[in-house]
N, C-alpha and C positions, 0 to 999 in steps of 0.2 A: 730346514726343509720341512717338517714336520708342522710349524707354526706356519709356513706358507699355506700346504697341502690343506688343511683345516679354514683358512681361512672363507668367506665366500663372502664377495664383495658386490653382488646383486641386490639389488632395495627389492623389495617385497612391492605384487603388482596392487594395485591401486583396486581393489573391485568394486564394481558396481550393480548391487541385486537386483534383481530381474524385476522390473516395474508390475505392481499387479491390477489384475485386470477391474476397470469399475465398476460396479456394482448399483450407482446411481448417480446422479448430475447433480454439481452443484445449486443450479432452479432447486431441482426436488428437495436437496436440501436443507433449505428455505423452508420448505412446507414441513418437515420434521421436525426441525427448531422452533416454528412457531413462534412465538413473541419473545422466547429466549428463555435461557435459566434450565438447560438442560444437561444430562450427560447423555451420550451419543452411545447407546449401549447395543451394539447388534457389530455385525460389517459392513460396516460404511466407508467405498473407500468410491473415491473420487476422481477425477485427470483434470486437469488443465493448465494456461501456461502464467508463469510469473510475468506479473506486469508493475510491482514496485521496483524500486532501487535504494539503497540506502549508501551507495557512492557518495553523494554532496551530502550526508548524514541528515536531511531532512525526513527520512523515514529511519525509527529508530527500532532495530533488533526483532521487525516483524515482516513477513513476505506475502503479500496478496495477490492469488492467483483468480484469475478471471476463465471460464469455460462457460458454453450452453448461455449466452448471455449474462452472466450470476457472477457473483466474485465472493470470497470468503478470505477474511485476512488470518495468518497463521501467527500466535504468538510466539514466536520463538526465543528469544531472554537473550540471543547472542548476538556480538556486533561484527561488521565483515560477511555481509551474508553475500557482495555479490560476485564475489573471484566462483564460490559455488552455486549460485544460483542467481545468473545472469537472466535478463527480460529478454522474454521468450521460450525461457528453458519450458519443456513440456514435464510436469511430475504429474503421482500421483501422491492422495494423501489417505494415509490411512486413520482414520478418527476415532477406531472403537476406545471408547474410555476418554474422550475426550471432552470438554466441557464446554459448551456453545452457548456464545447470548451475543448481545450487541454492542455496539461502541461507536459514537457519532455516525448512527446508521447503518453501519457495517456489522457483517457478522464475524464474530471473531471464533477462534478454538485456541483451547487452553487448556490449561488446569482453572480450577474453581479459586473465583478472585476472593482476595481480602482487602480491607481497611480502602472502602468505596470501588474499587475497581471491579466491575460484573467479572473478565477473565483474567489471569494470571499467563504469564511467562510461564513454559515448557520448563525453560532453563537448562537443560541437558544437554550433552551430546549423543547422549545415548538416546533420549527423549524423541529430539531432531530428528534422527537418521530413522526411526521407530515409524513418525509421524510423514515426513516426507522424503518421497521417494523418489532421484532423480532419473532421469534419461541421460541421453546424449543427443537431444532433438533439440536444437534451440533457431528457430525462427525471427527476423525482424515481425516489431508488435503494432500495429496502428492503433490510434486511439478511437471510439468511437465517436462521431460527430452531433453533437447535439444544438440544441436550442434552450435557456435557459427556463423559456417553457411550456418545453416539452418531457423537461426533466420528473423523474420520481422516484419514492423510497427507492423502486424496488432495485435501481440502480446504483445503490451505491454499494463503494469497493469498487467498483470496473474505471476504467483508464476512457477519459473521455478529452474531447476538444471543444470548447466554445469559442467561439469567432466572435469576430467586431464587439469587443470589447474596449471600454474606457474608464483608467482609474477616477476613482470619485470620493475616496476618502482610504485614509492610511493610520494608524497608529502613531507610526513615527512620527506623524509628521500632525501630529496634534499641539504640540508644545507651542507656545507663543510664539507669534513669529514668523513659524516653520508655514510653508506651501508646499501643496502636490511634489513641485520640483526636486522638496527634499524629502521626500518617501524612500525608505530605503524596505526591502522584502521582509526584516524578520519584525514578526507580532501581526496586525493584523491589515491587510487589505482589503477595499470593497471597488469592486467593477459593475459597471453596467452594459448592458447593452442596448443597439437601437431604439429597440422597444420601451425600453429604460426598465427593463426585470433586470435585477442584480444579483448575483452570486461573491461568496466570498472567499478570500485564502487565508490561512494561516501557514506563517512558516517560523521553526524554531528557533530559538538565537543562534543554535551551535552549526547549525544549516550552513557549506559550503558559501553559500550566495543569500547568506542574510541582510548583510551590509550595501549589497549594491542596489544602485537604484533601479527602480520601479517605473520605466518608461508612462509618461503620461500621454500617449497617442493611441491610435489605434493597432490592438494587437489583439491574437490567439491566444488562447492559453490551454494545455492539458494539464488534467489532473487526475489523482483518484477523488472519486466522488463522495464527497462526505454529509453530513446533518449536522450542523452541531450551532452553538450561540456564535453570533458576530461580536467581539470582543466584550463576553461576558455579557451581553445583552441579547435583544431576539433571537430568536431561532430561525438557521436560513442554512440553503445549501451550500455547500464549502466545496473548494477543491482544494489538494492540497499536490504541489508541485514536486515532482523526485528530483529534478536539476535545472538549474536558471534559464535552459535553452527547452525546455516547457512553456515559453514565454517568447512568441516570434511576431515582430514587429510590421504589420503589414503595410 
């Protein structure tokens, strides 16, 4: 009776700290950070809502929220981020001490990187939870609609849609032989549009939907909006996909 009485077979409740109030926009942001290589030393704390996913694992162990037009990706170092932070969640982030520069366009926060990388992984959990703060507000997200050019820097990171587009060259699908036909998504894709301005994608081997093919008609596609080289060569605007259905066949 004594071992019963004693016992208390309740789980401890789940809490979640009171979201604190912003202090400045993600835009403004921008203008603090400047061309990058900074630590973020003041209170600096931010809102807006998650718009990666790292579900089909094509985004790895990092969460990029979009607010005020702006977007800022969060290095976070852990994987499984979207049971707790689903697209649309509203957080906020808190940055003091955090370390800010760029990355294919984007501005990232971290820790101060090593051996070539401008930011580092948080890596923590203690880190995480420090840095971002969640709600219980989560919203479906639309992507902004653009034009390939209409596009610029100050855009990237944010969650966009390009329409009528058509593949025009694939990695995969380089090897002797191989056609459009056999493009499959992981390495690298180039699309154009009517205009014939191009944008391009990369997507990771380990990606969900690396393997399937790469519709050669005309389709949509969202992405976050990135800068970086088209397979190791020029430099051109990227998007880069969260899940295969980013890719809608008109």
């Amino acid at each position: 009776m004594l071992l019963v009485g004693c016992y208390n077979s309740a789980d401890k409740p789940r809490i979640t700290p009171s979201r604190p109030t912003p202090t400045t926009t993600i835009a403004r942001l921008h203008d603090v950070v400047g061309s990058g290589g900074v630590i973020l030393d003041g209170n600096y704390v931010v809102e807006g809502r998650v718009v990666s996913s790292d579900v089909d694992e094509n985004f790895y162990r990092t969460l990029i929220v979009e607010g005020d037009a702006s977007a800022v990706e969060v290095m976070v170092g852990m994987p499984r981020l979207e049971a707790d932070y689903p697209v649309g969640l509203k957080v906020a982030l808190c940055l003091d001490g955090c370390y800010a520069d760029y990355g294919y366009g984007v501005l990232q926060v971290g820790r101060r990187g090593t051996g070539g990388y401008a930011v580092d992984y948080l890596a923590s959990k203690e880190a995480l939870d420090r840095v971002v703060v969640r709600s219980t507000d989560v919203v479906p997200i639309e992507p902004t609609v653009v034009t390939i050019a209409n596009i610029d820097k100050s855009m990237c990171g944010r969650l966009v849609r390009v329409e009528s587009l058509h593949l025009v060259a694939a990695s995969s699908a380089a090897e002797d032989g191989a056609t459009l036909a056999d493009a499959r998504w992981a390495g690298y894709t180039l699309f154009k549009d009517e205009r014939g301005d191009s944008v391009a994608l990369y997507t990771r081997d380990y990606a969900a939907f690396a393997d399937a093919a790469v519709p050669c008609g005309n389709v949509a596609i969202t992405g976050i909006l990135q800068w970086g080289k088209y397979d190791g060569g020029r430099e051109c605007y990227q998007l880069k996909m969260r899940y295969a259905d980013d890719c809608v066949v008109r």
